[in-house]
C-alpha positions, 0 to 999 in steps of 0.5 A: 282314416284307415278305412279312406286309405284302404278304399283308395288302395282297392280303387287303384290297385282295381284300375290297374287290373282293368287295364286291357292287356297290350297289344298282340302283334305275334300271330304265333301266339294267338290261340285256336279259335272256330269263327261264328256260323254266320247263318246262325243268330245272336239267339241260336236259330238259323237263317233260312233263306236269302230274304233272312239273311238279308233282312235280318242276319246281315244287318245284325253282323254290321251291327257287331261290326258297329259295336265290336270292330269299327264302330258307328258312322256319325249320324252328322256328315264328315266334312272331308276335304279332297286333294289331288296331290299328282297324276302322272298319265305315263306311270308304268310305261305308259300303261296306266295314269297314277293319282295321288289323292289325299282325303282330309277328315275335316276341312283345315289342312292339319285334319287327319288324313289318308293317302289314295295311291290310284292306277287306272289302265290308260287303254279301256274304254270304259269302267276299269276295276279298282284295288284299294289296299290299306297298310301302315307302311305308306303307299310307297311300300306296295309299289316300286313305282319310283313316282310315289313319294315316301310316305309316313309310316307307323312305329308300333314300337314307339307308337309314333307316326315317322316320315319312311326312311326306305322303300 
């Protein structure tokens, strides 16, 4: 019985030691660092010209990518859903046309989603570029555009997701 005790006592006590440390959202006490070379492989050789680097160097970083930051794509498609919530042609003084576009992952209303906050020049005649931001303050954050509706933003604090009080 001693023996039982004690080997549970050992497993918990090497669960909580396993435990990743919380979250550091100080940059202050981040310490230094030198990123990789990225013309240098996994195995220490170097790339040697364009067709390595993307032959063989590029695919080994978004395989790093896959395992290290973002993780993989499903193999099977994302049923996505997409939701035009408003445009408003005259946004900015007349100068662009604002979209507001909700990108469901999944097909019911209550799958996760993202808000698209979109501005296209009115005058081009042709392609305009794009600028895609991602923040966890909601769209409302990064313009004074009185058009884009508060939005939800995320408490690292309470680890909650609450509607913005404020622009």
């Amino acid at each position: 019985m001693i023996k039982k005790t004690c080997m549970l006592a050992f497993l918990l006590v090497s669960a909580a030691w396993a435990q990743p440390p919380e979250a550091n959202y100080d940059e202050s006490k981040v310490p230094a660092y030198v990123l990789p070379d990225p013309l240098i492989y996994l195995d220490g050789t170097t790339v040697q010209s364009a067709a390595e680097w993307r032959e063989k160097r590029r695919p080994e970083i978004l395989r790093l990518f896959e395992s290290e930051v973002y993780g993989k794509t499903p193999v099977s498609p994302v049923k996505m859903r997409v939701e035009v919530k408003s445009i408003d042609k005259q946004s900015l003084e007349g100068k662009a046309t604002r979209k507001l576009v909700a990108l469901y992952f999944g097909a019911q209303k209550e799958a996760p989603h993202l808000d698209l906050l979109i501005y296209l020049p009115n005058r081009r005649s042709g392609p305009a570029p794009l600028f895609l931001a991602m923040n966890f303050a909601g769209n409302h954050s990064v313009s004074f555009d009185p058009g884009v509706p508060l939005g939800i933003t995320w408490d690292r604090d309470s680890k909650t997701c609450n509607p913005s009080k404020q622009r």
